[in-house]
C-alpha positions as CSV (number, residue, x, y, z in Angstrom):
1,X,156.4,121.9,43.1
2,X,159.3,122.6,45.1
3,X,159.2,121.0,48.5
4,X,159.6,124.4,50.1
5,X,156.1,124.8,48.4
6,X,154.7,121.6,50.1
7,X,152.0,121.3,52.9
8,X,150.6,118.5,54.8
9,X,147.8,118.0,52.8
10,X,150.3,117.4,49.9
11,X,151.9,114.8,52.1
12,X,148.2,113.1,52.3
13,X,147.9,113.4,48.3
14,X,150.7,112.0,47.1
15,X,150.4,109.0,49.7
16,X,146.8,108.5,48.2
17,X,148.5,108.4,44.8
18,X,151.3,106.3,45.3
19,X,148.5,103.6,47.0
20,X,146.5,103.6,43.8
21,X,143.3,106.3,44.4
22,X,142.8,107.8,41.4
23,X,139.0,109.3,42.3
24,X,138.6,111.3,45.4
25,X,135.4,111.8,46.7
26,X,135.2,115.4,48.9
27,X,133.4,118.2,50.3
28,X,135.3,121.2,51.6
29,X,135.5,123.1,54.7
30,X,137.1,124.8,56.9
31,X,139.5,122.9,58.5
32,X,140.2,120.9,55.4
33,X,141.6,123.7,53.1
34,X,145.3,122.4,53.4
35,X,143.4,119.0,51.2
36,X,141.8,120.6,49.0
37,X,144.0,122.9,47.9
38,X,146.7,119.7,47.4
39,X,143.7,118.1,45.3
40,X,143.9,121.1,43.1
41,X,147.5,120.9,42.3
42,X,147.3,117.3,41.6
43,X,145.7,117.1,37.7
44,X,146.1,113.4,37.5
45,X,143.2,112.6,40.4
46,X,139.5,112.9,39.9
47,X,137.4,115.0,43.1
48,X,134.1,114.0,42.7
49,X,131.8,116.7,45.3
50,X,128.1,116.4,46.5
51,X,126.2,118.7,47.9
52,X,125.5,116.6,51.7
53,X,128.5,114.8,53.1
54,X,125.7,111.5,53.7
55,X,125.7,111.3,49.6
56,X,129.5,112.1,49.5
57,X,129.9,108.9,51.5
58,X,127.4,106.8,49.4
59,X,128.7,107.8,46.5
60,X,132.3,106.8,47.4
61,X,130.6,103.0,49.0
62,X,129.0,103.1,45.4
63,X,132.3,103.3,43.8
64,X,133.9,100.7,45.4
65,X,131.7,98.2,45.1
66,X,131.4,99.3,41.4
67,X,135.3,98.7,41.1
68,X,134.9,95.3,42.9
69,X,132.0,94.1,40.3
70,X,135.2,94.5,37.8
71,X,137.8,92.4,40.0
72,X,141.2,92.9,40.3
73,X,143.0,94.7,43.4
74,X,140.6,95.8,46.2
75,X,139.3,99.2,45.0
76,X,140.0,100.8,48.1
77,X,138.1,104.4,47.6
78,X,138.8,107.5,49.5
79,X,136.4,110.1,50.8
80,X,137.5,113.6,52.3
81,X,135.3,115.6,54.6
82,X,135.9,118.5,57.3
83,X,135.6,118.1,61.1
84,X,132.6,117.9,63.2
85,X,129.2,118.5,61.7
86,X,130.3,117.3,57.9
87,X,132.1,114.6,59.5
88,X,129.3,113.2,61.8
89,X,126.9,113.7,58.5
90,X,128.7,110.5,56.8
91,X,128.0,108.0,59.8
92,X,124.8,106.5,58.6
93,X,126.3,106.0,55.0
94,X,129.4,104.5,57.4
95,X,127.3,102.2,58.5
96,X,126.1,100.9,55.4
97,X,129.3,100.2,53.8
98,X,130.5,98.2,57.0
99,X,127.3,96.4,57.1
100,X,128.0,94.9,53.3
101,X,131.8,95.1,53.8
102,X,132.9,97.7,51.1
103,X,136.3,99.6,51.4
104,X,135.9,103.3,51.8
105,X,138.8,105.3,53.6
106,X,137.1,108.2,55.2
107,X,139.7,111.1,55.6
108,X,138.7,114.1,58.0
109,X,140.1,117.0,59.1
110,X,140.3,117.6,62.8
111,X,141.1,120.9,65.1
112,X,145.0,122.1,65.8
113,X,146.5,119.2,67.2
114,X,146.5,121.5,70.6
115,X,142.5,120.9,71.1
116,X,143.0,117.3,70.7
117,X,142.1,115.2,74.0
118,X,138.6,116.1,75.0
119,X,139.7,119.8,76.4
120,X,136.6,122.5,75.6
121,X,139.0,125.1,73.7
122,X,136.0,126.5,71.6
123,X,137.1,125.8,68.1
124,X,135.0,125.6,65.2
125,X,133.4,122.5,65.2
126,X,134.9,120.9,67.8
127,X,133.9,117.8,69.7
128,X,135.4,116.6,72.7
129,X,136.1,113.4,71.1
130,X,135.1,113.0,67.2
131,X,136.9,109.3,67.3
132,X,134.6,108.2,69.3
133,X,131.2,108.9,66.8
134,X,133.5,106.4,64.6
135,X,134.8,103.7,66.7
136,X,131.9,101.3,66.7
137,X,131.2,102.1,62.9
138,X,133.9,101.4,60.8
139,X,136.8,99.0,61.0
140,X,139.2,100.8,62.6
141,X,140.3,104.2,63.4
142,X,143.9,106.7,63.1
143,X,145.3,110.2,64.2
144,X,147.9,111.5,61.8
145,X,149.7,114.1,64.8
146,X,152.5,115.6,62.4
147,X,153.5,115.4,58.8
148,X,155.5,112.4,58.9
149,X,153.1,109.9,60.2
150,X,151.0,110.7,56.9
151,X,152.4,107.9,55.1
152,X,152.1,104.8,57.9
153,X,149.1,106.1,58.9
154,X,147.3,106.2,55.2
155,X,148.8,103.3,54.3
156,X,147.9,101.7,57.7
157,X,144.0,102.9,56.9
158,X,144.3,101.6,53.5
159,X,145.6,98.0,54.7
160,X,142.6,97.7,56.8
161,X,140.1,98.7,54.3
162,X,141.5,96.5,51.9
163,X,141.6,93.6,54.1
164,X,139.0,90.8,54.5
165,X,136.5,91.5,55.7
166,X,136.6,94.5,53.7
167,X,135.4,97.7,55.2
168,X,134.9,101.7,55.5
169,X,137.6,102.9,57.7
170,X,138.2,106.5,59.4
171,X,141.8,109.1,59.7
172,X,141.5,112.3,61.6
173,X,144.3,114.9,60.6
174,X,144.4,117.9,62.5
175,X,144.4,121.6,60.8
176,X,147.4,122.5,60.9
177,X,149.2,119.4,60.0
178,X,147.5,119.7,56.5
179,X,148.1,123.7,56.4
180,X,151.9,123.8,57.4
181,X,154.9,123.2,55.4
182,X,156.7,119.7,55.6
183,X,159.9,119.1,54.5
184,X,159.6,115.4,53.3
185,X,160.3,114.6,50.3
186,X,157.6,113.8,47.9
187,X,155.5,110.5,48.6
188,X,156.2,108.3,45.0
189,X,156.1,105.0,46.4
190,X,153.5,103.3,49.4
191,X,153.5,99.5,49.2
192,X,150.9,98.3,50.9
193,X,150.2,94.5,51.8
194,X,146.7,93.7,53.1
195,X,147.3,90.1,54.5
196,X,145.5,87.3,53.1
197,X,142.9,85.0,54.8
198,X,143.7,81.8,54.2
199,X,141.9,78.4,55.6
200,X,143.5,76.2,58.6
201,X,144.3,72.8,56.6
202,X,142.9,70.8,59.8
203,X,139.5,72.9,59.2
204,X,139.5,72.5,55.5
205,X,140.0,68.5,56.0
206,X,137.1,68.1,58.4
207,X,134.9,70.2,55.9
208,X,135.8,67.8,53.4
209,X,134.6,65.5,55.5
210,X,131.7,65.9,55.9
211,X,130.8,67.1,52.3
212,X,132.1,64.2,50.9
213,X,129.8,61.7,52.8
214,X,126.5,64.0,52.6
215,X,123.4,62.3,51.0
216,X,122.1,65.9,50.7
217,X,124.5,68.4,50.5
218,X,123.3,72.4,49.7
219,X,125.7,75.7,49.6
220,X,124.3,78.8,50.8
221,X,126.2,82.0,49.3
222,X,126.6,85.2,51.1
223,X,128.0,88.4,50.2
224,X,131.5,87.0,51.3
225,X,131.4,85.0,48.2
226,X,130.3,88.0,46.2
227,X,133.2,89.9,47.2
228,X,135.3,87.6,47.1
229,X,135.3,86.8,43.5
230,X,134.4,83.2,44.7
231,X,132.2,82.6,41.4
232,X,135.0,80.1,39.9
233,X,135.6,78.0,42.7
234,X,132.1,78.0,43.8
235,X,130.5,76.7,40.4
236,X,133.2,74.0,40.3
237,X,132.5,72.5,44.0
238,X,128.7,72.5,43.4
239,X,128.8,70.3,40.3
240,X,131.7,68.3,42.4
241,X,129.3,67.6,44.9
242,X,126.2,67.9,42.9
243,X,124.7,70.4,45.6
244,X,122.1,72.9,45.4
245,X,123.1,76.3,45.6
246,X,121.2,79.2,46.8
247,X,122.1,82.8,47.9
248,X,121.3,85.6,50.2
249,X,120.2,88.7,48.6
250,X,123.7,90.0,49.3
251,X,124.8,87.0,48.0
252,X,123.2,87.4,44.3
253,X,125.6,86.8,41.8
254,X,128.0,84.5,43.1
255,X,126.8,81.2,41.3
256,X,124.4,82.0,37.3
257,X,120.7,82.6,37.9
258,X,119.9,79.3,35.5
259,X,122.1,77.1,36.6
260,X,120.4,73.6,36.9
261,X,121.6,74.2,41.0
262,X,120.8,77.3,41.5
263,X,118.0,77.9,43.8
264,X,118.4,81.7,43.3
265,X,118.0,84.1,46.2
266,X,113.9,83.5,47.8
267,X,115.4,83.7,50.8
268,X,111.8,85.1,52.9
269,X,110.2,81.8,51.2
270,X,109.6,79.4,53.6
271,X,110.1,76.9,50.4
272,X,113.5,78.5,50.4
273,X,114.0,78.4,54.1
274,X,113.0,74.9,54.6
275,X,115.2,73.6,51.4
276,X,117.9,75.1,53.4
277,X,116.7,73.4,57.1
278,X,116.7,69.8,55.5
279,X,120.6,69.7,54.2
280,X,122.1,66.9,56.3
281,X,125.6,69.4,55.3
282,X,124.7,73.1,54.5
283,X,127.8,74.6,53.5
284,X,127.0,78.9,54.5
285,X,129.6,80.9,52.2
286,X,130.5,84.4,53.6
287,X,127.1,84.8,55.5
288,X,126.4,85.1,59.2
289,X,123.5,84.1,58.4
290,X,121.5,87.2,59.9
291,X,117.9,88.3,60.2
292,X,117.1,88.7,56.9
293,X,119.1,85.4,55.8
294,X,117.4,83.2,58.2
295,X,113.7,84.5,57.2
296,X,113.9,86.3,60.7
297,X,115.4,83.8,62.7
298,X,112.9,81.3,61.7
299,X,115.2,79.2,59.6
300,X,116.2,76.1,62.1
301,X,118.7,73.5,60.8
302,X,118.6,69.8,60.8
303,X,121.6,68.7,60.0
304,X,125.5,69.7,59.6
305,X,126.7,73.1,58.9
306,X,130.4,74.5,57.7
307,X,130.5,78.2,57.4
308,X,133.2,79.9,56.2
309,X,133.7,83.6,57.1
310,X,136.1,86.3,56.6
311,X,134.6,88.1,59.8
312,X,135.6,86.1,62.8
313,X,132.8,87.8,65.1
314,X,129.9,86.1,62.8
315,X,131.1,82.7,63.1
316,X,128.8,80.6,64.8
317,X,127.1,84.0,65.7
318,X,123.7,82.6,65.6
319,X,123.9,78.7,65.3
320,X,126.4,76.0,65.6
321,X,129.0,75.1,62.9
322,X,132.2,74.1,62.2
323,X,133.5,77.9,61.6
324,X,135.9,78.2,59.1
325,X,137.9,82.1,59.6
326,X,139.3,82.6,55.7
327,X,138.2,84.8,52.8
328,X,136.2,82.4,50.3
329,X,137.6,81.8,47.7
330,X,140.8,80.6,49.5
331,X,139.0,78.2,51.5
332,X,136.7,77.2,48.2
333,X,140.3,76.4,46.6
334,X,141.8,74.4,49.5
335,X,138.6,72.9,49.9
336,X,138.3,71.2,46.0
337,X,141.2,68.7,45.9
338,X,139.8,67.3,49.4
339,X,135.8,66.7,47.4
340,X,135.5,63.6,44.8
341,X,133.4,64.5,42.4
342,X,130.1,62.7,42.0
343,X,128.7,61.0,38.7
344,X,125.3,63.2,38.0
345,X,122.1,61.7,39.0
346,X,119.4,64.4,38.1
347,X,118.6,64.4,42.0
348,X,119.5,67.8,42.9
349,X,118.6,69.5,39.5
350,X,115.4,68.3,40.2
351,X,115.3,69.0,43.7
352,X,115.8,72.7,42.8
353,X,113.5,72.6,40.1
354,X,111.1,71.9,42.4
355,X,111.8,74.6,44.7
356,X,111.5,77.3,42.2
357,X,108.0,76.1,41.1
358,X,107.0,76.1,45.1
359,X,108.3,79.8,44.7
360,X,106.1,80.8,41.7
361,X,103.2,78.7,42.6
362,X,103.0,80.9,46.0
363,X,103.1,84.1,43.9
364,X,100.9,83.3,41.6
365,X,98.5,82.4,44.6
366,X,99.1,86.2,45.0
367,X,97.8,89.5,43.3
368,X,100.9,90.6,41.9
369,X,101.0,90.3,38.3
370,X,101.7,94.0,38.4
371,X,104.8,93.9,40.7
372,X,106.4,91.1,38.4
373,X,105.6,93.0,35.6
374,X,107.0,96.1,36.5
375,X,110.3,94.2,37.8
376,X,110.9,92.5,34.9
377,X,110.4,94.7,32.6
378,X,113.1,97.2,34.3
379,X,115.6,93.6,34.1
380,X,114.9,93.7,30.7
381,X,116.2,97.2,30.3
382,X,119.3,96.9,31.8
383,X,121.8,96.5,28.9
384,X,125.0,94.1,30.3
385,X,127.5,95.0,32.5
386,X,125.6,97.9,33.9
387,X,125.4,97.9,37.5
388,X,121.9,99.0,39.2
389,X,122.0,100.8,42.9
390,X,118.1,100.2,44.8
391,X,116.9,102.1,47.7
392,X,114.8,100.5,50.8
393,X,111.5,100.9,48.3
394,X,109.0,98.3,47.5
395,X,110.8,97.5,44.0
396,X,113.9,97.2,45.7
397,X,112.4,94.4,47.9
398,X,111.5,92.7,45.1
399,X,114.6,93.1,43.4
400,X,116.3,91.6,46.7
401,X,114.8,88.3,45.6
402,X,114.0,88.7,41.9
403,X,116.8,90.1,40.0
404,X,118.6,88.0,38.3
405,X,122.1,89.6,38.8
406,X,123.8,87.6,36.0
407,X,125.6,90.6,33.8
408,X,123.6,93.3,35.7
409,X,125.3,93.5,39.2
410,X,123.0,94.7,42.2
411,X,124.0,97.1,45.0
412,X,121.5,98.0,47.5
413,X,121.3,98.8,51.1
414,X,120.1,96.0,53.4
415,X,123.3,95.8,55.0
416,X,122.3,98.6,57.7
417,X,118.5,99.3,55.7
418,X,118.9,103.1,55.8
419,X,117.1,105.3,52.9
420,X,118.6,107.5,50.5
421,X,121.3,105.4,49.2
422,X,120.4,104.3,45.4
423,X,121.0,107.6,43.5
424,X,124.4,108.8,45.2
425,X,125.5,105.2,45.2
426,X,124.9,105.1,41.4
427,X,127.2,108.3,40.9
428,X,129.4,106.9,42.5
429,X,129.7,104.1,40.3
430,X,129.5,106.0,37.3
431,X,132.6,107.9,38.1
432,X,134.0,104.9,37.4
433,X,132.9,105.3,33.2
434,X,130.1,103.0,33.6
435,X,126.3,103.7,33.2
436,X,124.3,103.2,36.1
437,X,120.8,103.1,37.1
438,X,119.5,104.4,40.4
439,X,115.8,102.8,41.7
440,X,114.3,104.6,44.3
441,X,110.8,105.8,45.7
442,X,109.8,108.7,46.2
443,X,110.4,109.2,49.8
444,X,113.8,108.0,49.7
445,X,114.4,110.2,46.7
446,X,113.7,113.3,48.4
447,X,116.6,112.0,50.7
448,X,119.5,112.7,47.4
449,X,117.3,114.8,45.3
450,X,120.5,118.1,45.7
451,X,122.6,115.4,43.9
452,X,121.1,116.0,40.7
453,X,123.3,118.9,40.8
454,X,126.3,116.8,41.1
455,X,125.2,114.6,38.1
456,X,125.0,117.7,36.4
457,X,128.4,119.3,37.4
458,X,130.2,116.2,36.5
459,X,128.6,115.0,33.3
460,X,127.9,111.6,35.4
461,X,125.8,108.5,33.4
462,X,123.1,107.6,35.4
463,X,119.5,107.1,34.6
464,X,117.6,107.4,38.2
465,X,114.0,105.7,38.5
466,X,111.7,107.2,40.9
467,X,108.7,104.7,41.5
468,X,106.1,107.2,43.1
469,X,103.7,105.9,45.4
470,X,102.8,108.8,47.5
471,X,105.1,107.6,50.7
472,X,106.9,105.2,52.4
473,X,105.1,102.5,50.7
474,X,106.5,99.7,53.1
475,X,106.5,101.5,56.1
476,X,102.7,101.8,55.1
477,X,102.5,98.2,54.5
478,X,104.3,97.1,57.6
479,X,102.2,99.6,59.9
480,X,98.8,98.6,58.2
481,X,99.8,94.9,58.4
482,X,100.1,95.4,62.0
483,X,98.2,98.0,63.4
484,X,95.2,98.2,60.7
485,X,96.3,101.4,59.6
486,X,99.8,103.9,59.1
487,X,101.1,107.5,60.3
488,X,103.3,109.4,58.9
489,X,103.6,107.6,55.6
490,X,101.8,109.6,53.8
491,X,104.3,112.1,51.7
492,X,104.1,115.6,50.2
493,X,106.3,115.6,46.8
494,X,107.5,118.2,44.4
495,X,106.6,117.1,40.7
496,X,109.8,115.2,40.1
497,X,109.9,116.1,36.5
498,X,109.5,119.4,36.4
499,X,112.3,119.5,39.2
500,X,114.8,117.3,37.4
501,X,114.2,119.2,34.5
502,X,115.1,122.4,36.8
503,X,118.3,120.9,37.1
504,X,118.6,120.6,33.0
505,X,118.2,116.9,33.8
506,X,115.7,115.2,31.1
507,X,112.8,113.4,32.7
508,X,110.2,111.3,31.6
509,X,106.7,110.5,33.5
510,X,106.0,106.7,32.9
511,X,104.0,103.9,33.5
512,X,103.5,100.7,34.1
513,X,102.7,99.4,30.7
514,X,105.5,101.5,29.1
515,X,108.0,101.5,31.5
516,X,110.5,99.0,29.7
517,X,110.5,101.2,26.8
518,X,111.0,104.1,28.4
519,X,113.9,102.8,30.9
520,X,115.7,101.2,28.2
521,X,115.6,104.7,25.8
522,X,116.8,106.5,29.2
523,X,119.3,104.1,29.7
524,X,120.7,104.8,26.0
525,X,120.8,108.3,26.6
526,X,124.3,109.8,27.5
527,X,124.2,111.9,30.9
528,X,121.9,112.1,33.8
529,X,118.4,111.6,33.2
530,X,115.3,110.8,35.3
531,X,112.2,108.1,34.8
532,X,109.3,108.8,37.1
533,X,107.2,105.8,37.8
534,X,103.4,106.6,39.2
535,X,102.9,103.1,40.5
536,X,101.5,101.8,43.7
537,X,103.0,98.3,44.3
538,X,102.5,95.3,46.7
539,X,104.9,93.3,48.7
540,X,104.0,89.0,48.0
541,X,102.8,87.8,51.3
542,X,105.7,87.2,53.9
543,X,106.2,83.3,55.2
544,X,107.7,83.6,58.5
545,X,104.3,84.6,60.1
546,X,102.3,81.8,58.4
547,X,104.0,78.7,57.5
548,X,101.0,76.7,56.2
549,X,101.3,75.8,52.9
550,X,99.9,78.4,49.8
């Protein structure tokens, strides 16, 4: 293409390009022609659509994290949507992906740069000030004004994603910057240099400190560690120190499910929370240690704590401890020189081993041979490497504490706890080449169900479950737990195989006893395809209301 022939939105392609995106996730409109028409003349990059600009979002956060389950460079993934209504539509799915730190750059059109400033010009879809909506949302927020700022602007957007804490980010560019014609040469070559986060040496020495002389050291890993590809690093200090580790549910998959010092993730068992309390060091990896994390703020520690964070704002956020501002693997690295190793002593193997049979003893106290059932038979379906995406459903709860995430990487959404997010999150990932596997119920289905239509169009390999229970099963739980009874739980559904398969989508009514069969032949099966799961499942008991032993 000549660069007479060249628009804005060129300008923004070929910066995306030369920054490594390689999949675009968009939906058109009106103001966001000058994009998409540069998309079209640009064979070497993937547009993945939807049909709702919430699942264009989650699909694109889906992606990424799928990309940072393979390592390498921070898989920075961009998302183009038009101004005002389809822009607004992606803040909940925004809020997600800044809640469990996952780089998305959000791209919008916006009206002629004459509207801009909060004047009421009557333009389509205008807003007095869109930024705004965004500010408190994601990371950080840009205006491209005129052609030439594409390139700093992009690549400024892209830094900030990319940079730890990772994060969605948002850039507005005005109509008729994408629609007229620039004169800049084409865009071949963006470097771009998020900065690393590495430990102060004074901190790092005081943390070896204090590990070095604990009697009772424990490591508690967050999704910091997970994202930071702090497995390595974190394995080695553990058996340095000899220390139990367990994790947050974001955390799962930072240190091996069997490990003799892994814990695993019970994180709402008291056992769990309690283990945690009576560390004389608890060293908290890329956590802030939040409601969920502390068993809702009922987790009270008695001795030490070092936590290391690549978000300065959660450090020391809700209790005192020598804070530690640096991505984790970087401070896990500084950190192992500083830690003599300890001769083993069986002491914390056994220590964890009898945590874990706390944990099952309390469950089997319970009526929930079902639930386990049903959970592990889906683990056992899930061939390796393949990712799994859960919506806020009851299965998903149990799959917070559960899975074992070893080979079979876990993505759900209890960063922000919003529905809908397990089946456009799983197309994401599979526009990456990989199989996934969607879990949701049936009310958060209803909630992605048009995207069926985009696993259709685009040949994508997912296998969605659909566990049908009637409702929101744990809004029903939580409102009869408290109140003796629920509204507005109780759901109207279409028969969701009979619609997938109006989609061309094979679907398959299952049930609990042959639910691991039929999973695993789904998950063989090349394109979309649908499992429905008639199943009414428990959550176990929760232990911050009652600590008396089970």
């Amino acid at each position: 293409m000549s660069g007479t022939d060249r628009i804005g939105g060129d300008v923004v392609v070929e910066t995306l390009r030369a920054l490594g995106a390689r999949t675009v996730f968009g939906l058109p409109g009106q103001h966001a022609l000058g994009l998409f028409e540069a998309l079209r003349r640009a064979p070497d990059i993937t547009v993945i659509g939807a049909r709702v600009e919430n699942n264009l979002a989650f699909a694109a956060d889906g992606h990424a994290r799928a990309r940072l389950d393979a390592g390498g460079a921070v898989p920075v993934t961009p998302m183009i949507v038009s101004t005002g209504p389809g822009a607004l539509l992606t803040l909940a799915s925004l809020q997600e992906a800044h809640a469990s730190s996952v780089p998305v750059l959000g791209i919008s059109s916006q009206i002629p740069v004459a509207g801009l400033g909060g004047g009421r010009h009557g333009y389509l879809h205008e807003l007095p000030d869109q930024q705004a909506s965004f500010r408190g949302v994601v990371k950080s927020v840009h205006t491209a004004r005129t052609a030439s700022q594409l390139p700093a602007v992009l690549r400024a957007a892209w830094e900030s994603a990319a940079t730890a804490p990772y994060g969605p980010v948002w850039v507005e560019i005005p109509q008729n910057v994408l629609l007229e014609p620039v004169s800049l040469p084409p865009i071949t070559s963006v470097p771009a240099a998020p900065p690393s986060l590495a430990p102060l040496p004074e901190l790092v020495a005081r943390a070896a400190e204090l590990l070095a002389t604990a009697e009772n050291p424990v490591i508690l890993a967050g999704g910091g560690a997970v994202r930071s590809g702090a497995g390595e690093p974190l394995r080695a200090l553990a058996e340095a120190l000899r220390a139990p580790v367990l994790s947050t549910f974001g955390g799962k998959g930072a240190f091996a499910w069997d490990h003799p010092l892994s814990g695993q993730s019970w994180a709402e068992d008291w056992h769990s929370t309690e283990f945690l309390a009576g560390a004389d060091v608890l060293l908290v990896l890329g956590s802030g240690l939040g409601e969920l994390s502390s068993n809702y703020r009922e987790f009270t520690p008695r001795g030490r704590m070092i936590q290391i964070e690549a978000d300065a704002g959660k450090l020391e956020s809700n209790y005192p401890a020598l804070g530690i501002h640096a991505d984790v693997t970087l401070a896990l690295e500084a950190l192992l020189p500083l830690v003599p190793a300890r001769e083993p002593d069986g002491r914390a193997e056994a220590a964890v081993a009898d945590l874990l049979k706390k944990v099952r003893a309390r469950l089997d106290a319970q009526p929930l041979d079902q639930e386990r059932r049903v959970l592990a038979d889906v683990r056992a379906a899930v061939g390796e490497g393949t990712p799994s995406f859960w919506d806020m459903t009851i299965l998903g709860y149990w799959a917070w504490s559960a899975w074992n995430a070893d080979g079979a990487p876990i993505h759900t959404s209890q960063g922000a706890g919003g529905l809908g997010y397990g089946f456009p999150g799983a197309l994401g990932a599979a526009a990456t080449g990989r199989r996934a596997l969607a879990v949701s119920g049936d009310g958060g289905a209803m909630y992605g169900i048009a995207e069926l239509a985009t696993a259709v169009q685009h040949g994508l390999d997912v296998t969605w479950l659909i566990v049908d229970d009637g409702g929101y099963g744990i809004l029903r739980e939580y409102l009869t737990g408290a109140f003796g009874q629920s509204t507005a739980t109780e759901l109207a559904r279409p028969d969701f195989v009979a619609l997938a398969g109006s989609f061309g989508v094979p679907a398959k009514l299952s049930s609990v006893d042959t639910i691991g069969a039929d999973l695993a032949e789904a998950l063989r099966t090349p394109g979309p395809n649908v499992v429905v799961l008639p199943a009414l499942l428990r959550m176990f008991a929760p232990t911050h209301l009652d600590r008396e032993e089970p």
